[in-house]
C-alpha positions as CSV (number, residue, x, y, z in Angstrom):
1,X,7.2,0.2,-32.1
2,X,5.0,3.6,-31.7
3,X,7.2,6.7,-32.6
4,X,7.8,9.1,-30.0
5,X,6.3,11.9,-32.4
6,X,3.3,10.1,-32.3
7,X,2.2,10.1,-29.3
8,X,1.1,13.9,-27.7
9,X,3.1,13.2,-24.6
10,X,6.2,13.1,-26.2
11,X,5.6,15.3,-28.9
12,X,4.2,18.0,-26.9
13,X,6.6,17.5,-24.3
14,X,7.6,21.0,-22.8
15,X,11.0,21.3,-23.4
16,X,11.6,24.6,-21.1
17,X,10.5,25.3,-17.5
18,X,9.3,28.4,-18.5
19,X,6.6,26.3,-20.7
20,X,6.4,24.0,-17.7
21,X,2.7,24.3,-16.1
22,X,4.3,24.0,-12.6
23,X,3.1,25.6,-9.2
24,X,5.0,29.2,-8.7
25,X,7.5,28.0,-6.1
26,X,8.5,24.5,-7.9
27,X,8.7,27.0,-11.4
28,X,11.0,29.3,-9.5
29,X,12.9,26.5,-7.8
30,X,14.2,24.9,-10.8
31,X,14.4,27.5,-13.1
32,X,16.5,28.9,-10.4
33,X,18.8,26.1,-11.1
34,X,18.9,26.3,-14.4
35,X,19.9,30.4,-14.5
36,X,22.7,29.6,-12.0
37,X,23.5,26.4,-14.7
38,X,24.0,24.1,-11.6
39,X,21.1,21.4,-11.1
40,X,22.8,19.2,-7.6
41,X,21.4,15.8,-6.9
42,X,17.6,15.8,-6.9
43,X,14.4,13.2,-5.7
44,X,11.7,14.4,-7.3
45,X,8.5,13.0,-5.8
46,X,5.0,13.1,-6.3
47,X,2.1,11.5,-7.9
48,X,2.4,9.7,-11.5
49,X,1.8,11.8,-14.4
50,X,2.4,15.3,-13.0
51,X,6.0,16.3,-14.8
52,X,8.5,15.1,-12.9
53,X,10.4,13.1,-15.6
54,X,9.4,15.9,-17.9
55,X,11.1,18.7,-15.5
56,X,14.1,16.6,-15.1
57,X,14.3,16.5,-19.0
58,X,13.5,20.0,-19.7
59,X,16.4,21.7,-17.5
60,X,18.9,19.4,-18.7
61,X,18.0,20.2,-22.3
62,X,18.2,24.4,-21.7
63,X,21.4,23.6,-20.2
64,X,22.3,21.0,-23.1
65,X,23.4,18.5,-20.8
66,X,23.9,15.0,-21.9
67,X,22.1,12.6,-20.2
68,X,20.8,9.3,-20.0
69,X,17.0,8.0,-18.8
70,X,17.3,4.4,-17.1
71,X,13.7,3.2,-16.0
72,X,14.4,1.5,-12.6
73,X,11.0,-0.1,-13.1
74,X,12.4,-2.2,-16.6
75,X,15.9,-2.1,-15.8
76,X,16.4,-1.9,-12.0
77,X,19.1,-4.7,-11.4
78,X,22.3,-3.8,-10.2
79,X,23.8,-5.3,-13.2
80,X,21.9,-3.0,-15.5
81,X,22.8,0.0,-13.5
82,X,26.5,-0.9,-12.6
83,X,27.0,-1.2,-16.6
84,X,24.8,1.8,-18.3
85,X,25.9,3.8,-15.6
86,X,29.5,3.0,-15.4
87,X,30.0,3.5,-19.0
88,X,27.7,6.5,-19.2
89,X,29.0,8.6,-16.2
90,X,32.9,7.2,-16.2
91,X,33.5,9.1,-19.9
92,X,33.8,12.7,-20.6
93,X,31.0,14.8,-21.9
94,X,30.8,16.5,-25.6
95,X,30.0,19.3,-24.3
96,X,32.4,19.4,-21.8
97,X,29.8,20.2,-19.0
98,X,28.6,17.6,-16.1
99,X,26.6,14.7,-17.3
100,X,23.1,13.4,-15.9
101,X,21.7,10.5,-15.0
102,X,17.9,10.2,-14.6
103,X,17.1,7.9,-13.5
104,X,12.7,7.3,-13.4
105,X,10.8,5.4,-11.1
106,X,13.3,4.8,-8.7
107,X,10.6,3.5,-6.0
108,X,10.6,0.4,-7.9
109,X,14.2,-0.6,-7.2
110,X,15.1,-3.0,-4.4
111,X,15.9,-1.3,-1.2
112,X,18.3,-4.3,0.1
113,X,20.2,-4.4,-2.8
114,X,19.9,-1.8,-5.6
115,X,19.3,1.6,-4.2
116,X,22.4,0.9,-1.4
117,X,24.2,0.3,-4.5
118,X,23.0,2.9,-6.4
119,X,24.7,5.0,-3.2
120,X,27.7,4.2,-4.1
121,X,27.5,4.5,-8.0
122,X,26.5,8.4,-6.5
123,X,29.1,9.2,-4.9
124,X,31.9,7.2,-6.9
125,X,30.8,9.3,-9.9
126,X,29.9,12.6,-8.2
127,X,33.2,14.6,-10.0
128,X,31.6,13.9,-13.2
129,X,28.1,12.7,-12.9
130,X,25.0,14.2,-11.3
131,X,21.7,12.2,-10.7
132,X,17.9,12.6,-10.9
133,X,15.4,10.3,-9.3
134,X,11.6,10.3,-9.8
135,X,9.7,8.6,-7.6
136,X,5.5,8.0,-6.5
137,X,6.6,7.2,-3.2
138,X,9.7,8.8,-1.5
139,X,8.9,6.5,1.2
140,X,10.4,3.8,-0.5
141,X,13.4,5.1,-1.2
142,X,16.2,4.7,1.5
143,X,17.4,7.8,3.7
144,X,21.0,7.4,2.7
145,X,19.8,8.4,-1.2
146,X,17.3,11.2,0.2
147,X,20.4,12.8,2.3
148,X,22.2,12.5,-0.9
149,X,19.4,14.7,-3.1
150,X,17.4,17.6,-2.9
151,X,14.0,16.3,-2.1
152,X,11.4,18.4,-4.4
153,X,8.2,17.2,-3.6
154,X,5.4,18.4,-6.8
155,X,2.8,19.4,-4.4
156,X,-0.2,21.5,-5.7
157,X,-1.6,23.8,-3.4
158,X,-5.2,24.3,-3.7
159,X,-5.2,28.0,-4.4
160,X,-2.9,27.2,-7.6
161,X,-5.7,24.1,-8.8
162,X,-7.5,26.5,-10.8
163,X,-5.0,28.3,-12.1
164,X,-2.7,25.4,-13.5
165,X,-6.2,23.4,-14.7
166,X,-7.1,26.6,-16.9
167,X,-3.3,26.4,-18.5
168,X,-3.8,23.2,-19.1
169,X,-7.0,23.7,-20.9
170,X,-5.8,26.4,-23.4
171,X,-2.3,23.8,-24.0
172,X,-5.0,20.9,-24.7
173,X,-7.0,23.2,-27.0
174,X,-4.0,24.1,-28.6
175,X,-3.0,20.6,-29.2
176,X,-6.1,19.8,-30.3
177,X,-6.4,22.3,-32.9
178,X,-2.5,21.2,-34.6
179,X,-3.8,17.9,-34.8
180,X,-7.0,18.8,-36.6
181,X,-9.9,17.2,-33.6
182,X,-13.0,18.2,-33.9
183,X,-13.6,18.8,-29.6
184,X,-16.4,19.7,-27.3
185,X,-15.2,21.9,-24.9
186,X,-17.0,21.0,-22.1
187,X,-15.8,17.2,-22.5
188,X,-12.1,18.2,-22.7
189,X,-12.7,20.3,-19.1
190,X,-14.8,17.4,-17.8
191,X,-11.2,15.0,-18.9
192,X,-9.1,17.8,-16.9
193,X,-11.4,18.0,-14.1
194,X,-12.0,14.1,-14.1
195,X,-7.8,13.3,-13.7
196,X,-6.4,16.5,-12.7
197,X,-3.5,17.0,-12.4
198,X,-2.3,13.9,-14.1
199,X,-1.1,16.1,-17.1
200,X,0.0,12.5,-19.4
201,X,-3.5,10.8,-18.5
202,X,-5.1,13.6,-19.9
203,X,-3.3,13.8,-23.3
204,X,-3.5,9.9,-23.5
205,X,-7.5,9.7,-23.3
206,X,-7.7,12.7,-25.3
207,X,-5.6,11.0,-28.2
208,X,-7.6,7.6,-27.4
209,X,-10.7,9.3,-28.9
210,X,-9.1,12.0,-30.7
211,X,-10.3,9.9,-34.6
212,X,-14.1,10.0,-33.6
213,X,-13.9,13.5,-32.2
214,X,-14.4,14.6,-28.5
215,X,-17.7,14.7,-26.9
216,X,-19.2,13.5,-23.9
217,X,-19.0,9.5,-25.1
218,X,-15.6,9.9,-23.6
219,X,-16.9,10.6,-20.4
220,X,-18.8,7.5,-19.9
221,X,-16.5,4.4,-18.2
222,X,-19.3,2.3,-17.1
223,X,-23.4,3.3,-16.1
224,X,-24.9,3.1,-13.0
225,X,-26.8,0.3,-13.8
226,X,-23.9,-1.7,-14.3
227,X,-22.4,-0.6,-10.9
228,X,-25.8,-1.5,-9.8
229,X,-25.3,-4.9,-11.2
230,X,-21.7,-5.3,-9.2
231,X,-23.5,-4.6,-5.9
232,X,-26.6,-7.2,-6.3
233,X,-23.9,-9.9,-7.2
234,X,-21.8,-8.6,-3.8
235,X,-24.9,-8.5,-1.5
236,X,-25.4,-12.1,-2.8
237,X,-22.0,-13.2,-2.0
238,X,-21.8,-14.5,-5.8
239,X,-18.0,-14.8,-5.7
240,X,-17.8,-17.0,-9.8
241,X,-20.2,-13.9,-11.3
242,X,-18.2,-11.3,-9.6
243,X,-15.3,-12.5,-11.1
244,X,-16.7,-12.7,-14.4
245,X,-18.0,-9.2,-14.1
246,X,-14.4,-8.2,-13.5
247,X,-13.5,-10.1,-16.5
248,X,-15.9,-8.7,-18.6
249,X,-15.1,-5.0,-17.4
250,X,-11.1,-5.5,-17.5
251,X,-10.6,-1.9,-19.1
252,X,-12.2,0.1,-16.4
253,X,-9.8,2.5,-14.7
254,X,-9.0,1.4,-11.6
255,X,-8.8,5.1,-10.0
256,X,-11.9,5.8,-11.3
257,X,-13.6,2.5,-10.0
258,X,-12.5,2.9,-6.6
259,X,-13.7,6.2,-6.3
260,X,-16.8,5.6,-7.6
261,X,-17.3,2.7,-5.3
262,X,-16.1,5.2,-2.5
263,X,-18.5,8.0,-3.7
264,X,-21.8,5.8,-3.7
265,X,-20.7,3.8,-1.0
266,X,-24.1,5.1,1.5
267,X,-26.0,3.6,-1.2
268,X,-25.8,-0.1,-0.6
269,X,-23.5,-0.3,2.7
270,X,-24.7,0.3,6.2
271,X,-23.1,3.4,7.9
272,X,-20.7,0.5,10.2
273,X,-19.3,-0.8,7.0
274,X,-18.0,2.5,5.6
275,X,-15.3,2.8,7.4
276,X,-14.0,-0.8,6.5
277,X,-14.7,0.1,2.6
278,X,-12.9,3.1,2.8
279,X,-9.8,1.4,4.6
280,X,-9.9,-1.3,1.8
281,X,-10.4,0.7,-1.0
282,X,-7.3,2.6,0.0
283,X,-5.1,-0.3,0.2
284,X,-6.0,-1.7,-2.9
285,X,-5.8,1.6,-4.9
286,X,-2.3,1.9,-3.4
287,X,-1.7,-1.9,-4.4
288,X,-2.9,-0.8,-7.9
289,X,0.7,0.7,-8.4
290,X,2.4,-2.2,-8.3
291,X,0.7,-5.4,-9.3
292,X,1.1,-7.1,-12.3
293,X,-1.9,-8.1,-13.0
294,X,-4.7,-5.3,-12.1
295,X,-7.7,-7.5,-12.8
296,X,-6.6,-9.6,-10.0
297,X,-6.0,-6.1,-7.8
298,X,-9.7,-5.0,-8.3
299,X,-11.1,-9.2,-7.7
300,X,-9.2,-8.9,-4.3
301,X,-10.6,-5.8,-3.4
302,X,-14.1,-7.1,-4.4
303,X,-13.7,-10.0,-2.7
304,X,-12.5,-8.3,0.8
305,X,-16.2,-5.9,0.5
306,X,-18.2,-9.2,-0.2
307,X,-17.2,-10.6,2.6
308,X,-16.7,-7.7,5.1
309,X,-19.5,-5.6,4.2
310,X,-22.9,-5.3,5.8
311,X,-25.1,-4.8,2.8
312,X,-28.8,-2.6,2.6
């Protein structure tokens, strides 16, 4: 089991909002909450990897709330939640203030049967127990639950990009320099710019590499020619190569990939296929979220542009 301490994410956690690197309206929103010590009912929404979880955390810890983190992704049955959240929210708090529930990645629990539940368990507790969901998708999570929260969606405008990304930078420089990594500088703005504003990815690929140093190896997922390669074996409708080139290239990353396919896609695709990639490529990147098995995700996809695409 990896300590928490070791990884950056955890260990460099903010544990403040005010060391939050939030847009200036989501800062002031829920430090607001946190001066008036009353955080209500909250769905936090937005894309994986921006600080929603870490938000949640951080105002209940200045307020020195106890709370309780259930992943509705690994423990999403009612049964799990009916009995960590009974005996959780049905007892009284040390501190004598309200208790929290947070409850992460509530997207993935069943709309039929957990998140109606999960209603109840809401308002049943309410006296003594408030709640915080997290979510990629707030349109997977039932109305009755959204009309129960404070929807804060973790949007960034685009006049605050460059503003949050050079934060960011000086944190990761920091972090670097604690943990004793030799670092290109240009590399570790190339990893911001490359997965911005997916604060977590960042610190993971920076850790990945972090005993050989930081330089522009990093930066390399797979080389043209190799992309080059995928497209000869697509134009040929080679379906048992194409599945052992996505075998063999297992650890790409799947955001990555798809934009890169999306990026060069004028180079081998006649201008009345593009519209079809781009409509399949955005299905299977949202797929990407879910599956179990993303090797299968990106063979489907490839699959779908072999046979639906007019090649050059």
């Amino acid at each position: 089991m990896i300590r928490d301490d070791f990884l950056w994410v955890e260990k460099y956690r903010p544990r403040s909002i005010d060391s939050a690197i939030l847009p200036p309206t989501l800062k002031t929103t829920f430090q607001q909450f946190v001066d008036q010590k009353n955080i209500p009912n909250l769905l936090l929404t937005g894309r994986a990897g921006i600080g929603k979880t870490t938000v949640a955390r951080a105002m209940l810890e200045e307020l020195q709330c106890d709370y309780i983190i259930i992943n509705g992704s690994m423990n999403g049955n009612i049964d799990t939640l009916r009995s960590e959240i009974k005996d959780f929210a049905s007892s009284i708090s040390f501190s004598g203030g309200r208790k929290y529930v947070i409850l992460d990645e509530a997207d993935y629990l069943n709309p039929n049967s957990t998140q109606p539940a999960l209603r109840n368990f809401m308002e049943e507790y309410s006296r003594n127990c408030g709640f915080i969901l997290t979510c990629n998708f707030k349109n997977k999570i039932i109305e009755p639950l959204h009309s129960r929260c404070s929807v804060v969606e973790f949007k960034i405008d685009k006049e605050d990009k460059p503003k949050m990304a050079s934060l960011f930078y000086k944190r990761v420089c920091n972090i670097l320099e604690q943990e004793s990594v030799n670092y290109d500088q240009k590399a570790v703005i190339e990893v911001i710019t490359k997965f911005f504003p997916d604060w977590r990815r960042v610190l993971n690929e920076l850790q990945r590499y972090s005993a050989t140093g930081i330089d522009s190896g990093i930066l390399v997922n797979f080389s043209e020619e190799n992309l080059k390669g995928l497209v000869e074996l697509l134009k040929a409708k080679n379906f048992t190569e194409v599945r052992k080139w996505v075998a063999e290239n297992n650890d790409l990353d799947q955001a990555v990939f798809f934009r890169k396919l999306y990026d060069t896609a004028s180079h081998y695709l006649k201008p009345n296929s593009i519209p079809q990639l781009v409509i399949t490529l955005a299905d299977y990147q949202y797929k990407a979220a879910f599956v179990a098995d993303h090797e299968i995700n990106i063979l489907a996809c490839l699959t779908e542009i072999m046979a639906e695409g007019e090649f050059k």
